[in-house]
C-alpha positions in Angstrom: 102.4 123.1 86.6 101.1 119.9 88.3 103.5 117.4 89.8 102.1 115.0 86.9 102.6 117.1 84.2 106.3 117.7 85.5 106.6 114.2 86.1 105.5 113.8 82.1 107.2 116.6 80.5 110.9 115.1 82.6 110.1 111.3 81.3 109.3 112.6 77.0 112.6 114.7 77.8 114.7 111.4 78.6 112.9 109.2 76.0 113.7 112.1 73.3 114.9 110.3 70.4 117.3 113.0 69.2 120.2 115.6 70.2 119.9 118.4 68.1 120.1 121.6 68.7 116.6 123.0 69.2 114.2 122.4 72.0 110.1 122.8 72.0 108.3 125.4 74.1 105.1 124.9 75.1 102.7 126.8 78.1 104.5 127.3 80.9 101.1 126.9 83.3 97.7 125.3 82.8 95.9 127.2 80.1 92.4 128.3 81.7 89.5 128.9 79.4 85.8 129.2 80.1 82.9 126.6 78.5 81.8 127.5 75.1 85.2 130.0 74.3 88.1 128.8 72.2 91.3 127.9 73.5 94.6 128.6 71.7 97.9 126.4 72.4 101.2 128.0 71.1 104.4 126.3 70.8 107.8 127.4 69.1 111.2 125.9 68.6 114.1 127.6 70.4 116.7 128.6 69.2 114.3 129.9 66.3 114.1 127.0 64.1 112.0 126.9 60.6 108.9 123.9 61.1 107.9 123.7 57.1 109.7 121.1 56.6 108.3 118.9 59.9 105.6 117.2 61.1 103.7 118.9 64.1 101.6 117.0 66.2 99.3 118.1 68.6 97.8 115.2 70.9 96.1 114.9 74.0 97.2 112.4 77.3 99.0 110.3 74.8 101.1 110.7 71.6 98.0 108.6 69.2 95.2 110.4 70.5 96.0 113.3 67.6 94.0 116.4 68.3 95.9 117.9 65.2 98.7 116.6 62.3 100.7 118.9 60.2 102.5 117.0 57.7 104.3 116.8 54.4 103.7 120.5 54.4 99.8 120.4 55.2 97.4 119.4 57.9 96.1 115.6 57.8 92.2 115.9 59.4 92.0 112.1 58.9 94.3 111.3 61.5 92.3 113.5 64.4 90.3 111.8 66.9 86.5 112.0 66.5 85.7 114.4 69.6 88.1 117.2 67.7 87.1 116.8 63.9 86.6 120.2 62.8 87.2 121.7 66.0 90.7 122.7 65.5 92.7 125.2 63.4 96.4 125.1 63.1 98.3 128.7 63.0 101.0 128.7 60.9 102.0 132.2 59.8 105.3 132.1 61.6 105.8 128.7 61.3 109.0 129.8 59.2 110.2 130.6 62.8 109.3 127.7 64.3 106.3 129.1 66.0 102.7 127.6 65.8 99.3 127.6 67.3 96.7 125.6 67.6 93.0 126.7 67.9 90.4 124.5 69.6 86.8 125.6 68.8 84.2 126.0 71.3 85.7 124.0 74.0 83.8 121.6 76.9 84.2 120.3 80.1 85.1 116.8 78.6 87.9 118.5 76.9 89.9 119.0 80.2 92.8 117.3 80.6 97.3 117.1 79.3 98.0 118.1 76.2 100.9 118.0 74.2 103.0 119.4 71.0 105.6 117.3 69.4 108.0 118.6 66.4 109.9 115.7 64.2 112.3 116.6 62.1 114.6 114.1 60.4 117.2 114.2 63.1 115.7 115.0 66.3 112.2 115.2 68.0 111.2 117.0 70.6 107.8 117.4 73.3 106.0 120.0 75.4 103.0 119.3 78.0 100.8 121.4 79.4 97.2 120.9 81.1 94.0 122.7 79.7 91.9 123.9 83.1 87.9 123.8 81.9 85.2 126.1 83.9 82.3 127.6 83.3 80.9 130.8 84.4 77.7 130.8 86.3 74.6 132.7 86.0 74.5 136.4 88.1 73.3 135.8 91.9 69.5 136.4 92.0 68.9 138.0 95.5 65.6 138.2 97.1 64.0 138.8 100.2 62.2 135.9 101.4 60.3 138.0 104.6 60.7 138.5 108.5 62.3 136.3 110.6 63.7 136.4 114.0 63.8 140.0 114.3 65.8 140.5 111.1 65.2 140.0 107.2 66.2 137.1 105.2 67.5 137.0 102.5 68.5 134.5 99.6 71.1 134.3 97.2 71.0 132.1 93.8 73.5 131.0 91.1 73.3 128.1 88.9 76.1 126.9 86.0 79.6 126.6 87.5 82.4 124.8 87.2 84.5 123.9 89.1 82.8 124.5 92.2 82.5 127.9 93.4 82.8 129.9 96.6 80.2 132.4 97.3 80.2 135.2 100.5 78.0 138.2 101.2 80.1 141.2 102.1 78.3 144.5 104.2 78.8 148.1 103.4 82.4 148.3 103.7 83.4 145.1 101.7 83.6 142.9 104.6 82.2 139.2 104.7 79.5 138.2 106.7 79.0 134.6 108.1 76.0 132.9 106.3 74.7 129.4 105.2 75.8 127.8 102.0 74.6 125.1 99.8 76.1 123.5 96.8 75.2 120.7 94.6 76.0 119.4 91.5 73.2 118.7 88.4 73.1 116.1 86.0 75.7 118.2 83.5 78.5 118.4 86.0 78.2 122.2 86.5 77.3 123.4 90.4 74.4 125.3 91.8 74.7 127.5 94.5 72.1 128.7 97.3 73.1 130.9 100.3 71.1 132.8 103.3 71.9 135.6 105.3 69.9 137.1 108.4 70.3 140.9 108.3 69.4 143.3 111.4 68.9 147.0 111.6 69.5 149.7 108.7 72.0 146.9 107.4 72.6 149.2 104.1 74.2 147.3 100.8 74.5 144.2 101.3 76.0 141.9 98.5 75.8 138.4 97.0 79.7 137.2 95.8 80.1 134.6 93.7 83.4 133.3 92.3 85.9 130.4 91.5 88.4 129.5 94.0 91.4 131.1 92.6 89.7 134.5 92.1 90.0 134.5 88.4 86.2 134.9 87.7 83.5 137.1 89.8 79.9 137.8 89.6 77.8 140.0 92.0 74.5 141.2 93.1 73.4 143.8 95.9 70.3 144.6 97.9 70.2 148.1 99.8 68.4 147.3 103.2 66.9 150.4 105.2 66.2 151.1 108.6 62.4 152.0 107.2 62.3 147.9 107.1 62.2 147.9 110.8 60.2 150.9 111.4 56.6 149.9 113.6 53.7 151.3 112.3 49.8 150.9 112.1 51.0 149.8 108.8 54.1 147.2 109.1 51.9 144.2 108.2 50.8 145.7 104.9 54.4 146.7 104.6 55.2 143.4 105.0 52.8 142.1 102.8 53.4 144.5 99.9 57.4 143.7 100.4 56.5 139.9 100.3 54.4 140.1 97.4 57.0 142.2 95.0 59.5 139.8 96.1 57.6 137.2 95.0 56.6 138.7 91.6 60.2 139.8 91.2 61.2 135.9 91.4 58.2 134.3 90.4 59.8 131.2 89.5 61.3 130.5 92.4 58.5 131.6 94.6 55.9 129.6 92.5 57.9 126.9 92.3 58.5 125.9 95.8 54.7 126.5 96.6 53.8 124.0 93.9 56.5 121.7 95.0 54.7 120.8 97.9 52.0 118.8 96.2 54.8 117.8 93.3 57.5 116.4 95.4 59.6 118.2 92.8 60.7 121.9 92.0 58.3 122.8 88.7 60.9 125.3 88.0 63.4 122.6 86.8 60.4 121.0 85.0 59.4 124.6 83.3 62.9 125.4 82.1 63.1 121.6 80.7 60.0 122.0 78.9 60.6 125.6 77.5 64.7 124.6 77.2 63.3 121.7 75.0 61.2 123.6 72.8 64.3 125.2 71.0 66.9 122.4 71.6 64.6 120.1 69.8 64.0 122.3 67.0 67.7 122.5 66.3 68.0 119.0 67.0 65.4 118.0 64.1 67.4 120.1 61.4 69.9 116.8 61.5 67.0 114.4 61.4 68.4 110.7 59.8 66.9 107.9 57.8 66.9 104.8 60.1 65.9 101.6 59.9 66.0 98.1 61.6 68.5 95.7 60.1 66.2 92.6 61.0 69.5 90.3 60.6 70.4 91.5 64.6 67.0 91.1 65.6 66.5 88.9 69.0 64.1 85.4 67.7 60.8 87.1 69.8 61.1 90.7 68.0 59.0 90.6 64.6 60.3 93.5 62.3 58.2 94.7 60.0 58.6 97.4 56.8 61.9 97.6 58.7 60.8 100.2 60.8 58.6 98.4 63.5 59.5 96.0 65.7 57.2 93.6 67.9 57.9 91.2 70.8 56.1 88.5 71.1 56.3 85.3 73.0 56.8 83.0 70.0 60.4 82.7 68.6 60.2 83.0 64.8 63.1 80.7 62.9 65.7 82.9 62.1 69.3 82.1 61.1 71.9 82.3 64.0 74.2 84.9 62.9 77.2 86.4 64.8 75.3 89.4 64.8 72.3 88.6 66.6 71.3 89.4 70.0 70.8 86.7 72.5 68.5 89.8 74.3 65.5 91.1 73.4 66.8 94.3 71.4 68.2 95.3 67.7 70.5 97.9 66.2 69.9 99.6 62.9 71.6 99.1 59.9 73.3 102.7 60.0 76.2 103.4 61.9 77.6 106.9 63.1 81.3 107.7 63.6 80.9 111.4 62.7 78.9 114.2 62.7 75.2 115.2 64.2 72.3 112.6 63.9 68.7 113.1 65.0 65.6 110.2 64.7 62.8 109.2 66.5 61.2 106.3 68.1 57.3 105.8 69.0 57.4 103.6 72.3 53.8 104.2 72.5 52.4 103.5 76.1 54.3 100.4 76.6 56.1 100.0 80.2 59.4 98.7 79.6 61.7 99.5 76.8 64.7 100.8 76.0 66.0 103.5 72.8 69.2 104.7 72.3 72.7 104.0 70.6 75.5 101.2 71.5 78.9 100.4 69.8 78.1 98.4 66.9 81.5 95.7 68.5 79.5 95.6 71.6 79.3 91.4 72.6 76.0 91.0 71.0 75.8 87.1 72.6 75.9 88.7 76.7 71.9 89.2 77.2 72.2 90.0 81.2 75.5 92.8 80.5 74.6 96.0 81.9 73.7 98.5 79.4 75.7 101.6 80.4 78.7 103.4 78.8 81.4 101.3 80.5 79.8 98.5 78.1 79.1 100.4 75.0 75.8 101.6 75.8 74.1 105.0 75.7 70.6 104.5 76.2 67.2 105.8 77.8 65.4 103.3 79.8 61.8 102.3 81.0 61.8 99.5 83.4 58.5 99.7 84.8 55.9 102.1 84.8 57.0 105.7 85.5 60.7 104.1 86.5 62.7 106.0 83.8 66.5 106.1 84.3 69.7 106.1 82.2 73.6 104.9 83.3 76.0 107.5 82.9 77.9 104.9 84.3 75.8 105.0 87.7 72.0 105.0 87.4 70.4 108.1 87.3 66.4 108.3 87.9 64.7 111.1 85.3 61.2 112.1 86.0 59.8 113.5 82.5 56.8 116.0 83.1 54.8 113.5 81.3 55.6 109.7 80.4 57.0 110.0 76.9 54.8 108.1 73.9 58.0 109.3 71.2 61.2 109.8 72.1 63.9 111.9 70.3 67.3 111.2 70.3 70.2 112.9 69.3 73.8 112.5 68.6 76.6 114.6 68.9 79.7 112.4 68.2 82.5 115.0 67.8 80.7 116.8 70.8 80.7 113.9 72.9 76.8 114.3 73.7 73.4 112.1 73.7 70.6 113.7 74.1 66.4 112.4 74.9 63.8 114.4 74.4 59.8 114.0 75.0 58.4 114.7 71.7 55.1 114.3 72.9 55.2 117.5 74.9 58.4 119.1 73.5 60.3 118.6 76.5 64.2 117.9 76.9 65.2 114.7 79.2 68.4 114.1 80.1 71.9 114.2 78.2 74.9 111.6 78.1 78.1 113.4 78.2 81.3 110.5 76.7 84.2 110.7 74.3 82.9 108.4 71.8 85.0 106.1 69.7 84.1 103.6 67.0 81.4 103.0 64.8 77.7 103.5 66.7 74.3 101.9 66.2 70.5 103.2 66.8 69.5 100.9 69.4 66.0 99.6 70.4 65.2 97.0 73.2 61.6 96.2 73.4 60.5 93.5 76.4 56.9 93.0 77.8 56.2 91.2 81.3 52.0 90.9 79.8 51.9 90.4 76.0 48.2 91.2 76.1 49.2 94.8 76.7 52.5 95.3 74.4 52.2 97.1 71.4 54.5 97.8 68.5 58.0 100.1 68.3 58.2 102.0 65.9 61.0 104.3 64.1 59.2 107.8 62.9 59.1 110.4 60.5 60.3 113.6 61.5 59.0 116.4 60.7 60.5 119.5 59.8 57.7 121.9 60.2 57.8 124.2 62.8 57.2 123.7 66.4 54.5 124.2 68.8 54.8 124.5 71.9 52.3 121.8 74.2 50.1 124.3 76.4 50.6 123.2 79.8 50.0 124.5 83.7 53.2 126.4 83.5 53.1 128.6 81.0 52.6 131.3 82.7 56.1 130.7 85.1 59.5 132.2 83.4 61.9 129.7 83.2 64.9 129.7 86.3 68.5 130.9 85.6 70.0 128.2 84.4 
């Protein structure tokens, strides 16, 4: 158990508000699950003790932030936190013997962290802490031979999707490792990518790619069987070569493709394939939660005209408006819904204007601060055009996106009990980035619309979805599979 869990669990067990005669029992180690599993949490009263009769709390890092409530003989979903609304289940079929558990549904990295389980009964109370330990499990190591080089064969190893970060070997024949170059970075989700490269010589045999998490709970591996007939001279080693060359690169055509075309790109296409064909189906799903919106003109900065309260204009002119609390002293407004629940998707047409800005903020943000910056720390989740082709978002720090194409309608979608924002390219299907946060309070569609030339601005406007199927924008990589991601 980490020293601050101790330290926690020692400090609940000397503010305990009772003496009776039972105790709570929680995990006695960090409970590990994977991304995307469900985690259970069991705790029971000892001696056995019947729990009908009390409330059971389940909370996380502190005793209001209720994850569950059982109480008065049922469970009270009104008191949970947002991120874990219909998320949890609480177990109760041997609650009689003061045993219960609690099942948390489809678990994510923001979900890491303490949690605890408290049992009140009229004369005594009781805690238990424990920590929840959140990875995920990486894609298999894609090995390939990248050719000759310095008398020996290269070769490359490849995982993407881990957390935390991993350690990866390559081991010979006989199971032992073999020194090699490593590379890890992080993406924009948190989870780490790996790369490694290893030099083989001789009739080298199987040779294989390790990947794993630090503690040796979780392990994934490829192999390769290398042969002496590699080596062999011949009248016909170069077509060898060539032949061996070519399968490899039709064996991993997106990553062979991909770094040729990066030369002229400055980028990787892969990463731009798999956002364009990961897109495709995200924002399909997205769309089945598609919202009315609309502007709530009353919130609108003076210079933004709103018209059939869907379109909103800037223009240099300030129109008389009445000076509410509610208005903006910058150039942006909110809608008149608000989220605090559930899945919400709309869309906004920025058209081919060169700075704006789409996305949500807390509807008690301080509406009268025009120069605050507009990132989570502030109540801010939003999407940003600055200048032309400069498209970034906070998350808090600024992170620069580079969309395959500048974005004339932008999707956005909401995930508040999943903790998510998501932007995609409508105009060529393609996903953007996404905002990870633990959201709390009441949230607002938000639209900023600023011009630096008023000859060139044109109107903002909130769409129709549409529900029809979608079609996938033909494009110069369609014939590339998407990278494991």
């Amino acid at each position: 158990m980490a020293l601050g869990t101790l330290v926690l669990t020692l400090l609940l067990s000397l503010l305990g508000l009772g003496s009776g005669q039972w105790q709570v029992m929680g995990p006695d180690k960090p409970v590990q699950v994977v991304v995307g599993e469900d985690a259970v949490f069991s705790c029971f009263l000892s001696p056995k003790t019947s729990a009908e009769a009390m409330e059971v709390q389940f909370f996380r890092d502190q005793f209001h932030a209720v994850v569950h409530l059982y109480r008065e003989g049922k469970d009270q979903h009104d008191m949970q936190i947002p991120a874990y609304r219909g998320r949890t289940e609480l177990l109760k079929d041997s609650i009689a013997e003061g045993y219960v558990s609690l099942r948390l549904k489809k678990v994510t990295l923001t979900d890491t962290g303490l949690y605890g389980c408290w049992f009140i009964s009229q004369n005594n109370d009781q805690k238990a802490i424990w920590e929840m330990q959140v990875s995920a499990l990486g894609s298999a190591p894609l090995v390939s031979i990248m050719g000759y080089t310095d008398g020996g064969i290269q070769l490359l190893c490849k995982s993407s999707g881990w957390f935390p970060q991993p350690t990866v070997k390559w081991k010979g024949p006989q199971g032992h490792d073999l020194l090699s170059d490593s590379k890890v970075t992080a993406d924009r989700r948190g989870l780490f990518d790996v790369e490694t490269s290893l030099i083989v010589q001789g009739n080298a045999g199987s040779i294989s790619c390790s990947i794993q998490y630090t503690d040796q709970s979780r392990e994934v591996e490829s192999s390769i069987l290398i042969r002496e007939t590699f080596f062999q001279f011949s009248p016909y080693r170069l077509a060898s070569i060539s032949l061996g060359v070519l399968c490899c690169v039709l064996g991993v055509a997106v990553v062979g493709l991909m770094i040729s075309y990066s030369i002229s790109k400055g980028k990787i296409w892969a990463e731009l394939d798999w956002r364009r064909k990961h897109g495709v189906a995200a924002l399909r799903e997205a769309r089945k939660h598609s919202v009315e919106v609309t502007l709530d003109p009353d919130t609108a900065h003076p210079q933004l005209y709103i018209s059939d309260l869907k379109t909103v204009c800037y223009r240099n002119i300030c129109q008389e408006v009445t000076y509410l609390d509610k208005r903006f002293t910058r150039t942006c407004v909110v809608a008149s819904q608000g989220f605090q629940a559930g899945k919400h998707y709309w869309e906004v047409d920025v058209g081919h204007n060169v700075m704006w800005c789409v996305g949500v903020c807390r509807d008690n943000v301080n509406r009268k601060e025009a120069y605050v910056t507009l990132s989570p720390n502030n109540g801010y989740w939003v999407l940003r055009l600055k200048r032309q082709y400069q498209y970034f978002t906070l998350n808090p720090h600024r992170i620069n996106l580079s969309p395959r194409i500048p974005p004339t309608r932008v999707g956005v979608f909401l995930d508040y009990e999943g903790g998510t924002i998501s932007f995609f390219s409508v105009s060529d299907h393609t996903f953007i980035y996404t905002v990870i946060h633990q959201f709390e309070g009441l949230l607002r569609p938000y639209i900023q619309h600023h011009v630096s030339d008023e000859k060139n601005v044109t109107p903002v406007a909130i769409c129709p979805v549409s529900q029809g199927p979608e079609e996938e924008t033909p494009s110069d990589t369609d014939n590339l599979d998407p990278p494991h991601r």
